[in-house]
C-alpha positions as CSV (number, residue, x, y, z in Angstrom):
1,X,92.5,90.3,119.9
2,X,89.7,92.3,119.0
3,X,88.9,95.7,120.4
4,X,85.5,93.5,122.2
5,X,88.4,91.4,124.2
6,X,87.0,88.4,122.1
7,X,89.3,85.0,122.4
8,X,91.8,83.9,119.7
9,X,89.8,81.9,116.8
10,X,91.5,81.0,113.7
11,X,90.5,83.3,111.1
12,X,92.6,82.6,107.8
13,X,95.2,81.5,106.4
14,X,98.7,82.8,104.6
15,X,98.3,83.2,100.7
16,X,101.6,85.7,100.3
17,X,104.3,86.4,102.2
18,X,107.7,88.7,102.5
19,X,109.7,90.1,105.1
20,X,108.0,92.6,106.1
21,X,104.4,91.3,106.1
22,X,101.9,88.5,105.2
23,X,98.5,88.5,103.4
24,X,95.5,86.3,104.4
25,X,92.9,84.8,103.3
26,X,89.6,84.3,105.4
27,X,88.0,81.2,105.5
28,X,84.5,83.3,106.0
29,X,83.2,86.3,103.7
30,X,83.6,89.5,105.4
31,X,85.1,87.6,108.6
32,X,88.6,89.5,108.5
33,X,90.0,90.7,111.9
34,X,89.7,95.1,112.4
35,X,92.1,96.8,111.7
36,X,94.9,97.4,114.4
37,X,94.2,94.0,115.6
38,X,97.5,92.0,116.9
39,X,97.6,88.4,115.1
40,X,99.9,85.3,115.2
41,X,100.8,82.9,111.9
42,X,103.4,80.3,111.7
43,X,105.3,78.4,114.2
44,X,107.1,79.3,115.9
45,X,104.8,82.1,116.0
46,X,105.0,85.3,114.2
47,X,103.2,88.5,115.0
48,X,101.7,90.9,112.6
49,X,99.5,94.0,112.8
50,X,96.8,94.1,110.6
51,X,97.0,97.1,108.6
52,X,94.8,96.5,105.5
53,X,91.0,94.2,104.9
54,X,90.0,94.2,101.6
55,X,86.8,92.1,100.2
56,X,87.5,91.2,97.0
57,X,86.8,88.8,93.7
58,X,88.1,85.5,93.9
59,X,89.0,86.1,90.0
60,X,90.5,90.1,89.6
61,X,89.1,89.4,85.8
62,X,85.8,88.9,86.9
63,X,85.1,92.5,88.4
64,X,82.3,92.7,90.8
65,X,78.7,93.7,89.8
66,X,76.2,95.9,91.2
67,X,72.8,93.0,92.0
68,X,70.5,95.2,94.2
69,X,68.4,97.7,92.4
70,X,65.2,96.2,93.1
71,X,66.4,95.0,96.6
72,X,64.9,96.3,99.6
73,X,68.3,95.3,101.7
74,X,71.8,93.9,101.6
75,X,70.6,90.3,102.8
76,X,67.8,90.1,100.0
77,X,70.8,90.9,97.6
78,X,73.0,87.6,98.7
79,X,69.4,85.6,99.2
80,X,68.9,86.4,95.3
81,X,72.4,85.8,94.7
82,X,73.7,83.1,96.5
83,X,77.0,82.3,94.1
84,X,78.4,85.7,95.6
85,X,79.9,84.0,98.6
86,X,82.0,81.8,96.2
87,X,82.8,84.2,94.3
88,X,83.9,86.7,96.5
89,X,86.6,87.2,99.6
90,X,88.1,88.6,102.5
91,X,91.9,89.0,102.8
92,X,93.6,90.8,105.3
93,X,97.6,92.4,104.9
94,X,99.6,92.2,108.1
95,X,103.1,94.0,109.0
96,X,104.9,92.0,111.0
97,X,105.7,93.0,114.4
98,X,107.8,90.5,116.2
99,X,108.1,87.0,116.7
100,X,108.5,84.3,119.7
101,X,111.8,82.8,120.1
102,X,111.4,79.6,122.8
103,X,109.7,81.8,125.6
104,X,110.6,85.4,124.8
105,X,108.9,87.8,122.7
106,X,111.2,89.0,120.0
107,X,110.5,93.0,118.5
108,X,112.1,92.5,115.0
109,X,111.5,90.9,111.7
110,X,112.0,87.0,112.2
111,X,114.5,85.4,109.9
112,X,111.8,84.4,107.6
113,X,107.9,85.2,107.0
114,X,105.3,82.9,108.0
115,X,105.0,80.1,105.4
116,X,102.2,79.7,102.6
117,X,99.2,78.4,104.2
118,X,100.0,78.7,107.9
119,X,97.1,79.2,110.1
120,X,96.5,83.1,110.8
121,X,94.5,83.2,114.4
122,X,93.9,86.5,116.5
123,X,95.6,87.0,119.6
124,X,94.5,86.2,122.9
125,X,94.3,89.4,125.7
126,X,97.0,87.6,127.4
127,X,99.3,87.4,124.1
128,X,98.2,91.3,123.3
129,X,99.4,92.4,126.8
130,X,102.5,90.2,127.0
131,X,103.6,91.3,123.2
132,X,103.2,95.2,124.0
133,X,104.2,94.9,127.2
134,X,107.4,96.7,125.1
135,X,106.3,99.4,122.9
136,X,109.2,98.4,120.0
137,X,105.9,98.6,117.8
138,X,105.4,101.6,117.5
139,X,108.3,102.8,115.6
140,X,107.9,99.9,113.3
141,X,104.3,101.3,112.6
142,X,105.4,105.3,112.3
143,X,107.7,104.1,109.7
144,X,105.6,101.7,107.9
145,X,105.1,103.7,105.0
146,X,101.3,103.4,104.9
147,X,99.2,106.3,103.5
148,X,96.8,105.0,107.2
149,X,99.9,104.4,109.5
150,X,98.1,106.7,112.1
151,X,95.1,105.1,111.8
152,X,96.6,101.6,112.0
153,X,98.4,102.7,115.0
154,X,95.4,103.8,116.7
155,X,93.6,101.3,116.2
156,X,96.2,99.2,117.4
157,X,96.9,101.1,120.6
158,X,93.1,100.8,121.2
159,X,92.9,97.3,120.8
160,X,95.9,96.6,123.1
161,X,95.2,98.9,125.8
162,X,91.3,96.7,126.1
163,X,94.1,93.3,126.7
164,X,96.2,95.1,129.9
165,X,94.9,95.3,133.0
166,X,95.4,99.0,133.7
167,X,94.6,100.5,130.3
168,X,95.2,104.2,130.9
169,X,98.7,103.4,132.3
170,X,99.2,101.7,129.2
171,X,98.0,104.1,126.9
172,X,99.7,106.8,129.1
173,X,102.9,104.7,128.2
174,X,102.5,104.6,124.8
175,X,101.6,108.2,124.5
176,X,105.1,109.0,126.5
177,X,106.6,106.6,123.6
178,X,105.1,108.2,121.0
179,X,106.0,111.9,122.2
180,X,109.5,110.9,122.1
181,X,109.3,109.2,118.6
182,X,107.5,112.6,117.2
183,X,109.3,114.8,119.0
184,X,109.8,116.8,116.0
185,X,106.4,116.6,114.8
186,X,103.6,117.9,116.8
187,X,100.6,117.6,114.5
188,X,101.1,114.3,113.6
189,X,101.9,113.4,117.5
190,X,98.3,115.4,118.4
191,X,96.5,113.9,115.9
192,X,97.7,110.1,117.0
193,X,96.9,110.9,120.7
194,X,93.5,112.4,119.9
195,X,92.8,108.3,117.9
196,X,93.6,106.5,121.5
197,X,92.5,108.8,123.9
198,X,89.5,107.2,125.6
């Protein structure tokens, strides 16, 4: 879900995949969901947490190019360009969070990633809220190993609080969750709490 509450659309699809997270790519330049956002791949569905959006060349040989010097705006540079959106994309890296299993919600790594070319959609409020209704995310997301982990997590928390119907019991939740994860580290505790707080 996005942090606006907007419904699940399919927004890409699964060019790589491990066991710990799955890259796609958007069908739509510059159409990637934010970061922090909850999505789903795969079937039986498999839950990731967008941690990285990149816009890059289709071809890593062909760097891009600066077009607009004598542009007055952005548009003008695409309108005078129009190859750009076929030669560019958006791809988006998510770590994977959980999966469904019949009708329960699982909070580990599934048996195997998402497959090439499974649909990547975002997450409906109702999936958001029933999939953090257990905060088993959050220690997967402390311990990502991302340089942004924080940020991610924020974001995420954000998102997710937007999807349940009381959002500062939620985020007062999480916040109790996090204390006891960071128990031994303050800062990094403060400066996570001062990302979510409304």
């Amino acid at each position: 879900m996005t942090l606006d509450g907007s419904p699940p659309r399919r927004v890409g699809e699964v060019v790589e995949a491990n066991s710990a997270s799955f890259t796609a790519q958007c069908y739509t330049l510059y159409d990637a969901p934010p970061l922090g956002c909850i999505v789903r791949a795969g079937s039986p569905e498999i839950y990731g947490v967008v941690c990285r959006v990149a816009t890059e060349p289709l071809d890593s040989s062909r760097p891009v190019l600066a077009r607009g010097e004598t542009a007055e705006t952005e548009e003008e540079v695409f309108r005078d360009n129009p190859q750009l959106t076929r030669l560019l994309t958006s791809r988006f890296e998510a770590l994977i969070a959980g999966h469904r299993e019949g009708d329960a919600d699982r909070h580990y790594l599934p048996a195997l990633p998402p497959p090439v070319h499974s649909f990547v959609y975002t997450c409906s409020p109702q999936e958001v809220a029933r999939f953090t209704s257990r905060l088993d995310l959050l220690r997967l997301l402390l311990n990502s190993g991302l340089t942004i982990a924080d940020e991610v997590l924020g974001a995420c928390l954000r998102g997710a609080a937007v999807a349940h119907d009381d959002s500062e019991a939620f985020l007062l939740r999480a916040g109790k969750a996090l204390a006891a994860e960071l128990a031994g580290d303050l800062p990094r505790l403060n400066s996570i709490l001062k990302k979510v707080s409304p």
